[in-house]
N, C-alpha and C positions, 0 to 999 in steps of 0.2 A: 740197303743201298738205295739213291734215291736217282734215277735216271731222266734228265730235265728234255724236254721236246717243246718247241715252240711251234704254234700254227697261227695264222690271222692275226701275229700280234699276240697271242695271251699263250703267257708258258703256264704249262702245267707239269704235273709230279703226277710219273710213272710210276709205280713202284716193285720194289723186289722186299722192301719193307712196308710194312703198314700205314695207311697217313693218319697224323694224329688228330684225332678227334678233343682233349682235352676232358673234361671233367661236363658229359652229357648230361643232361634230364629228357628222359620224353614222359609223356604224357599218356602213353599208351596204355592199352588195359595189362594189369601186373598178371592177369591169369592166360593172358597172350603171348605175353616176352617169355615168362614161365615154358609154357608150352612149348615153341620155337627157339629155344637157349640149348636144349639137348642135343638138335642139329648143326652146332658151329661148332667149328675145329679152328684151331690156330698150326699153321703149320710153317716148318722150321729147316733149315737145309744150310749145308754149308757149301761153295764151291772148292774144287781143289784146278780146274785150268779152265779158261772161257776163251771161246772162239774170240767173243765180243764182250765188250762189260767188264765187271771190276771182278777179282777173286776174293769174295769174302762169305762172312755168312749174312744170310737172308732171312726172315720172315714176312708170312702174309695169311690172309685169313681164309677160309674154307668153308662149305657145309654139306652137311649128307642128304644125297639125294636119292641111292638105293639100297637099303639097309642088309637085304639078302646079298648082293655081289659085292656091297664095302667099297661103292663109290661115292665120292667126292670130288664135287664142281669147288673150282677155284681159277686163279688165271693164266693167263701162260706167261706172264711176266714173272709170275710167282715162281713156278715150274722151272723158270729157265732153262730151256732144253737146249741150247748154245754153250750150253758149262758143263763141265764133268759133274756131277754129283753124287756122291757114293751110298746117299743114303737121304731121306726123307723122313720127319718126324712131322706127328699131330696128336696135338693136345686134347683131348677131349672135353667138355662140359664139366668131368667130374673130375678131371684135375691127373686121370692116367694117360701116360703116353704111349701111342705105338707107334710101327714103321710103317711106311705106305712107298711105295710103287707107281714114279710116272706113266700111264696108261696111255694118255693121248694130249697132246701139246699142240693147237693150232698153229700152220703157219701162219692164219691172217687173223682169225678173230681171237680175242685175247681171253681164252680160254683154255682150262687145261682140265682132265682129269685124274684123279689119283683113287689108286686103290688098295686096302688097308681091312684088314680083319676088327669089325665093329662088333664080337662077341661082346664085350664091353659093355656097349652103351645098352641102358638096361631103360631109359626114359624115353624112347621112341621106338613108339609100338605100329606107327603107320609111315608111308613116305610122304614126303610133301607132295600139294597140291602146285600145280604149274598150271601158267593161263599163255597161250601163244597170240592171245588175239590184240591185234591191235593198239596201244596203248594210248591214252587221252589227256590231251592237255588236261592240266588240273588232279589228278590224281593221286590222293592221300598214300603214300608210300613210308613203310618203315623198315629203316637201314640196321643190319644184327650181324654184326662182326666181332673180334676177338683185337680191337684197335693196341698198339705198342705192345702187344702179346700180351695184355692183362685179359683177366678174368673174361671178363663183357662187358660189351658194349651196343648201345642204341642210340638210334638220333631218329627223327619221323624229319619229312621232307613231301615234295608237292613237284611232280611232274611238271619241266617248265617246257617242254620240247621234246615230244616224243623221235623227232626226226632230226639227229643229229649226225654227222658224219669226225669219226676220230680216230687217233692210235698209228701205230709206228708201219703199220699195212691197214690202212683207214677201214673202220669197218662200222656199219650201222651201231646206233645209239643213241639213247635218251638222254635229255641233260633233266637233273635235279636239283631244285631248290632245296637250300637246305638252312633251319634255323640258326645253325650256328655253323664254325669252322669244321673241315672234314668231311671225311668217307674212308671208307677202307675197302684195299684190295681183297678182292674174293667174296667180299660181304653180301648177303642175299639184300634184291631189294622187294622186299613184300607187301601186294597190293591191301591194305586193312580193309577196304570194303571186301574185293573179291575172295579173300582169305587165301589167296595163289600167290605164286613165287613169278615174278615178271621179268627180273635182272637180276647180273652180277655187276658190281662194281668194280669199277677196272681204274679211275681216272679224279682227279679234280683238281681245281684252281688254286684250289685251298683258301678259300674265302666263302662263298659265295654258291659255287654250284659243284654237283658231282658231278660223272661220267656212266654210266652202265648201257653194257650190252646186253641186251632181247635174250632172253633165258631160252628161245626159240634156238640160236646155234649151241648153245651146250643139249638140249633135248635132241635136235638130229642128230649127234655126234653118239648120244646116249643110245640112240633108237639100233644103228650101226651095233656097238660093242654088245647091247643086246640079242642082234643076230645075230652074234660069231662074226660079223665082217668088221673088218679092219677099217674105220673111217678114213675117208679122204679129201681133200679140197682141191676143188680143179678152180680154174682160172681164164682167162684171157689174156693177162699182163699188162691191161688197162685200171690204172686207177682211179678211181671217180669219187668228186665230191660234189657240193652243191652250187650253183648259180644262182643268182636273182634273177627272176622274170624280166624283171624290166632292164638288167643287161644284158639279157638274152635279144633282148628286142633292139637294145639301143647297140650293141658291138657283132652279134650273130647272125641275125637277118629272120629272127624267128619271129613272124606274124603277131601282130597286137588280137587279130580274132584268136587265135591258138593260144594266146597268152592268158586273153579272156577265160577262154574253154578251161583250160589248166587251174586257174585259182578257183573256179567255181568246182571243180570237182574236185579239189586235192585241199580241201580248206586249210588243214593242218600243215601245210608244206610252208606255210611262212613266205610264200611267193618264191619259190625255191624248185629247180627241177636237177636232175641227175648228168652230168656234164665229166667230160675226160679231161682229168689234171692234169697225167702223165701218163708216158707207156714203157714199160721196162725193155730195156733194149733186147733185142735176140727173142722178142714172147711172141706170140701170135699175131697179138694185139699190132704189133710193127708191120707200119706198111700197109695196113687196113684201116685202123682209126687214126686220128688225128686228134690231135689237141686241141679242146674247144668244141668238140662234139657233142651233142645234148644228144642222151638216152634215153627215148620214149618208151617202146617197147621192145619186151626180148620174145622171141620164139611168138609172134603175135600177143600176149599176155602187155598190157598197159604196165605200166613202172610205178607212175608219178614221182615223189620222193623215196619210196621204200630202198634201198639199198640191200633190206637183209631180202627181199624176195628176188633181187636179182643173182644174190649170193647163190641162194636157194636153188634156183632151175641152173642155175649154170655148173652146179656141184651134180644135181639128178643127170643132165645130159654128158656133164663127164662120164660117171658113173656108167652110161650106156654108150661110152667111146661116140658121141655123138657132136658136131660142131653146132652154135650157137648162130641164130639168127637176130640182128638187132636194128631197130630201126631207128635214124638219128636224124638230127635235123644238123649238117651243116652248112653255116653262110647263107639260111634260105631256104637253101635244097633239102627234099629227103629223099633220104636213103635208107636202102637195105643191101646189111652186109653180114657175111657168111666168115662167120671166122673159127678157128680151131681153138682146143684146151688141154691144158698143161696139167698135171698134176704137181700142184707148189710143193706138198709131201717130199717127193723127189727130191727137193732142193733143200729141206732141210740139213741143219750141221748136226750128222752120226757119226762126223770122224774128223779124229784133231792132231798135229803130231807136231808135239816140238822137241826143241833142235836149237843149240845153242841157247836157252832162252826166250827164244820167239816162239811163239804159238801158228801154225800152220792150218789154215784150212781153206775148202771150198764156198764161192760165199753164195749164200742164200738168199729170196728174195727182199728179204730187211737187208743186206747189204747191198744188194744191185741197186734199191730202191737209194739210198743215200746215197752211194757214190756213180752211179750211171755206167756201173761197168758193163760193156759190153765186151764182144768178142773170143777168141779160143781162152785166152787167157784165166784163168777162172780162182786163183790159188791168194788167198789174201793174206796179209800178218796184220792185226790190230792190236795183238798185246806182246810185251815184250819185259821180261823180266829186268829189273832194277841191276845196274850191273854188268849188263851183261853187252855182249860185243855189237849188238842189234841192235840196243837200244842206243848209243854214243851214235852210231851214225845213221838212223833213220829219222825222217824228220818225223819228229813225236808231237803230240799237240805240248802246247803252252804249258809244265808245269805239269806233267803227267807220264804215263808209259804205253800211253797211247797211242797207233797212229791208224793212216788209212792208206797201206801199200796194196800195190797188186805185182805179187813175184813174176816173171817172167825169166829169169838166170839165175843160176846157182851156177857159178862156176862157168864151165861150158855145158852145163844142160839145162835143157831148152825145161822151162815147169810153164805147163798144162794145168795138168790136176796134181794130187794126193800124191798119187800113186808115181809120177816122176821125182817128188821129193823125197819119196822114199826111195828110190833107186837112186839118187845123189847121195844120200849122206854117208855112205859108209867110205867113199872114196875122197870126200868132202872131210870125214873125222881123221884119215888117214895123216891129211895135210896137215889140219887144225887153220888154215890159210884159206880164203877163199873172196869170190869177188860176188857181187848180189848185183842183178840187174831189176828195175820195179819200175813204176808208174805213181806215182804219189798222187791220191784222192783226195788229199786231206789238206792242210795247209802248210806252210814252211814260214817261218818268223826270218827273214831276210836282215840285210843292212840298216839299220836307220827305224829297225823294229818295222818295216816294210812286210807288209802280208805278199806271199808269191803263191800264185795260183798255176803253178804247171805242172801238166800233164803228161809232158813229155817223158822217155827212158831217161833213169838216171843210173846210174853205178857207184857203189861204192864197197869199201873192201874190209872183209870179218872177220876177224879174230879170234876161236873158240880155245877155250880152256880145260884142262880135265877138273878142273872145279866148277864146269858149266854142265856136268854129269850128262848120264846117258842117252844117246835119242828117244823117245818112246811115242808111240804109235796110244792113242786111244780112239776106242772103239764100240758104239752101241749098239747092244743086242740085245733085236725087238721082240725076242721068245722071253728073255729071262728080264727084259726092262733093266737091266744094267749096264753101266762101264764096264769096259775092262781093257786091260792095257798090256802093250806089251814090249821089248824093246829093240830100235834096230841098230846096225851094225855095231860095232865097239865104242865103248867107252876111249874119250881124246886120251892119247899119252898125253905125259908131262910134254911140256916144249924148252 
């Protein structure tokens, strides 16, 4: 499945599939691809319900990064931890497969871990090397993925930007030049000088450049499941990308001396500093930052462009229940502001329940972040089976079974969360009759092929079938890493 994201103007391909590369040459030394070929997995999953996203099967690629506990980096789009998944495969180097175990699935940085008995793999006898430092314009990089789930694959490429900001919760990244078309998800990207592992590949244009994230968030993530602790990602609810200096100076009020200061010490920044895009509503971040805020320093600690170091302290000072201190320049002014953190973990999708057809769940910060939901309100439907009495009367995107509701009634009960749509439906199956109250995020194709952009409650009234089967409840659990499901009240009579 290929999930499409525009920023700035240039769409790129997310994937849940692999991107294709085509019929590669590199040039690299054959007793190196050799060597680093034993470490890639192709890995394989099928969906059976999604919060969000399509229901299908997926692949994407992998590689081994702890060979004693049978971990493997790859991405979280690969992972999709928003879908039911029953099960997990990975291919290995020498062509056997086994089953692997989603371990840990970022909320922001697109990263995942899977874990998997590598008794198997008999051609890697050491783990890889990893380099967390810094990454440099120019820098000879080779890309070792398992591209359209063939055999292997390689492409070399050259550092074009180490300091990139991307992805569907924006997170630090380098962009990569690349000889020809392609990248693939999950693909290691390996410095040939340093002999170290720098990136995962997450992202590209498919022309032109890739995407990868700093192999530095899969290693702390690694460092955690290492100690027995359960990784986590705290937040502000600020999301930041980058500025130009000189609209910082010409629309912000930020000092030409300061501007000066900033490109002689951040040379690699591209004239670019750390600025708030947007703030998810109901986060911390609300009512403290503003929009257009240049991020200098956190917790006294200088920024410049790095992104992934402000990820960084702001996960450690979670970690010690601890508020962040940041210091911004806006309109002129600086300030220092004291703000709180969330843990986004939290807000991930561990529970989905549908009912009639629709898919029910709470939405997470990739939802808040697209549709601006704010408020008590928290319960979304985005899929909606073919058919079925939900899908006729919500507005669906264009040509799809898509939409972007936010429930608010069932009938006459008031939905909150989950757990109120679970206490409606058995009295709701009873009728087979019912009325849906919602908030539409999404679009409605109007008269005259007129786009309607509102927000407001609407109502309309649903129809369930006992050939729309039974409600069921699914559910993840984080001992055993699986689904499991179960079902509520009765199956609809006939009507």
């Amino acid at each position: 499945m290929q999930i499409f994201f525009c920023r700035l103007g240039l769409v790129k391909f997310v994937f849940a599939s692999l991107i294709f590369f085509g019929n590669i040459y590199s040039n690299s030394d054959p007793k190196l691809l050799a060597k680093l070929q034993p470490y890639v997995v192709s890995i394989k999953s099928r969906s059976i319900v999604a919060a969000y996203g399509d229901v299908s099967p997926s692949a994407g690629t992998g590689f081994i990064v702890d060979l004693e506990n049978g971990y493997i980096f790859s991405n979280a789009h690969v992972a999709a931890s928003h879908k039911v998944i029953a099960q997990y495969f990975a291919t290995l180097s020498t062509g056997k497969e086994i089953s692997l175990k989603l371990i840990y699935s970022d909320p922001a940085a697109d990263i995942a871990i899977f874990q998997g008995d590598l008794k198997a793999v008999v051609d890697v006898k050491h783990d890889l090397k990893f380099s967390r430092a810094p990454v440099k314009v120019g820098t000879n990089v080779l890309i070792i993925g398992k591209n359209e789930n063939r055999h292997f694959s390689t492409q070399t490429g050259v550092v074009a930007n180490p300091n990139e900001i991307e992805g569907a919760m924006p997170q630090h990244a380098m962009r990569i030049s690349l000889n020809m078309q392609g990248g693939g998800s999950g693909s290691m990207v390996y410095d040939i000088t340093m002999g170290k592992v720098i990136g995962i590949i997450f992202a590209s244009n498919m022309a032109t450049s890739a995407f990868a994230i700093p192999i530095a968030y899969g290693l702390d993530i690694l460092d955690a499941l290492k100690k027995g602790i359960e990784p986590k990602r705290f937040a502000t609810g600020a999301i930041l990308g980058y500025c130009s200096i000189d609209d910082l100076v010409k629309y912000y009020g930020f000092s030409e001396d300061a501007a000066r200061d900033y490109v002689k010490k951040y040379p690699q920044s591209f004239h670019r500093a750390l600025k708030v895009i947007t703030i998810l509503p109901d986060s911390p971040a609300e009512g403290v930052l503003e929009v257009g805020d240049c991020v200098l320093e956190i917790n006294g600690q200088e920024l410049g462009p790095d992104l992934y170091k402000f990820d960084k302290i702001i996960n450690e000072l979670g970690l010690e229940n601890k508020k962040v201190e940041l210091k911004v320049i806006r309109y002129g002014k600086e300030l220092k502001l004291e703000i709180s953190l969330y843990n986004m973990n939290d807000r991930q999708v561990k529970r989905m329940i549908v009912f009639g057809g629709a898919t029910f769940f709470e939405a997470d910060d990739v939802m808040i972040r697209r549709s601006g939901l704010g408020g008590k309100h928290r319960v979304l439907i985005t899929n909606a089976r073919l058919g079925s009495g939900f899908i006729e009367k919500l507005p669906m995107f264009p040509g799809s079974n898509h939409a972007l509701v936010c429930v608010e009634k069932l009938g006459n009960y008031d939905i909150f969360t989950l757990d109120d749509v679970a206490q409606a439906i058995p009295e709701l199956i009873k009728t087979g009759h019912f009325t849906i109250a919602f908030r539409n995020y999404g679009i409605k194709i109007g008269y005259d092929e007129k786009i309607i952009f509102n927000q407001g409650r609407l109502l309309e009234e649903i129809t369930i079938f006992e050939q729309d089967g039974c409600a069921e409840e699914f559910l993840f659990d984080k001992q055993t890493h699986q689904w499991g499901v179960t079902h509520l009240g009765l199956q609809v009579s006939s009507q």
